[in-house]
C-alpha positions in Angstrom: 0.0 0.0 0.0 2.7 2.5 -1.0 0.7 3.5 -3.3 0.1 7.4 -3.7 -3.8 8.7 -5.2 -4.2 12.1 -7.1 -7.0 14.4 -4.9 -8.4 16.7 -7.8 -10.2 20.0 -6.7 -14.8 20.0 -7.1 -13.4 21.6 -10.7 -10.7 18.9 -11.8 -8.1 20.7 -10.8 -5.4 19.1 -9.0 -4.7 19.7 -5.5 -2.6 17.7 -3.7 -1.3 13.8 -4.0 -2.4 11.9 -0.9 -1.6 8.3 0.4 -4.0 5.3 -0.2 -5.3 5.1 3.3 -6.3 8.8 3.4 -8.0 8.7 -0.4 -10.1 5.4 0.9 -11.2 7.2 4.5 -12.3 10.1 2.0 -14.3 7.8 -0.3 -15.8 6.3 2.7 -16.7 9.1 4.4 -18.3 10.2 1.3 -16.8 13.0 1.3 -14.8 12.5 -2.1 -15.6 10.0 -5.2 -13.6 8.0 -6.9 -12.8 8.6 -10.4 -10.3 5.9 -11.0 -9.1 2.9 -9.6 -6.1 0.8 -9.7 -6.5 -2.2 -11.6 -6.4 -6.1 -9.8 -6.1 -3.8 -6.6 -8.2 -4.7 -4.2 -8.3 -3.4 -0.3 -10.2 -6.4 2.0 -12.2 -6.1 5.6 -14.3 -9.1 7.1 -16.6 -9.1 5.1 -16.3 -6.2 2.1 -13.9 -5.9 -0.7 -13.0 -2.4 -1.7 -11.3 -0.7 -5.0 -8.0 0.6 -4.1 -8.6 4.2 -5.7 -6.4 6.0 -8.1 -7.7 9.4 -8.5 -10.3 10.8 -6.2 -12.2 13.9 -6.6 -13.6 16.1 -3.7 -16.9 17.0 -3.4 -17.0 20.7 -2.3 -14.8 23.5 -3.8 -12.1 24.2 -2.0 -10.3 27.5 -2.5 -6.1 27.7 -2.7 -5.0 31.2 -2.6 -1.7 31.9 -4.7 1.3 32.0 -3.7 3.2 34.6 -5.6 6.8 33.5 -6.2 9.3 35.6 -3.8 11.8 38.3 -5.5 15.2 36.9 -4.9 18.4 36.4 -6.6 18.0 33.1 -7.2 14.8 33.5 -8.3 15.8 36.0 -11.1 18.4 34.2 -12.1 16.4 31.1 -12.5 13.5 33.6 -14.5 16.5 34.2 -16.8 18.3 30.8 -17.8 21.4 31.8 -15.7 22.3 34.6 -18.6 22.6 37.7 -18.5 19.8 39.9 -20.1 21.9 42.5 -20.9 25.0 40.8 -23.2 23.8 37.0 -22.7 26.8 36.1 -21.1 26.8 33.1 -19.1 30.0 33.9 -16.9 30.0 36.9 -13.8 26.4 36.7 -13.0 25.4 39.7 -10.8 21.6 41.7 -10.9 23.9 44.5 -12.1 25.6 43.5 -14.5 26.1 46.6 -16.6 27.6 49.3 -14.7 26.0 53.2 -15.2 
């Protein structure tokens, strides 16, 4: 049961990846479907056999706000391929590259 399940948003978008134990307690509680299961997997109790889900989809909207990305150095350099956007060079790397 390593196994890890896709939780997609009320509008298919995806949220988060989850384990198999959490998707089934989801399904169970009703409080997600499930959209896909894993083939020849099966999960067993006394008496009922269950579908070991896949992808799971929840059943009220739930709203992420964005995260903007932070302004750093790293961050601009990775924005810009590790060049330069003034000459293109690839060596001596600084925010200001070209002096006033």
């Amino acid at each position: 049961m390593n196994r890890k399940v896709l939780v997609l948003n009320y509008d298919f978008t995806p949220l988060t990846i989850c384990t198999v134990q959490r998707a089934f307690l989801l399904v169970y509680l009703q409080k997600a479907e499930m959209l896909s299961d894993v083939k020849g997997a099966v999960m067993r109790s006394v008496s009922k056999v269950f579908q070991v889900p896949a992808v799971i989809r929840i059943k009220r909207y739930v709203n992420v706000p964005y995260k903007g990305v932070m302004l750093t150095r790293q961050n601009v350099f990775k924005r810009d391929g590790y060049a330069c956007q003034y000459c293109g060079s690839l060596k001596e790397l600084t925010l200001d590259h070209v002096v006033p």
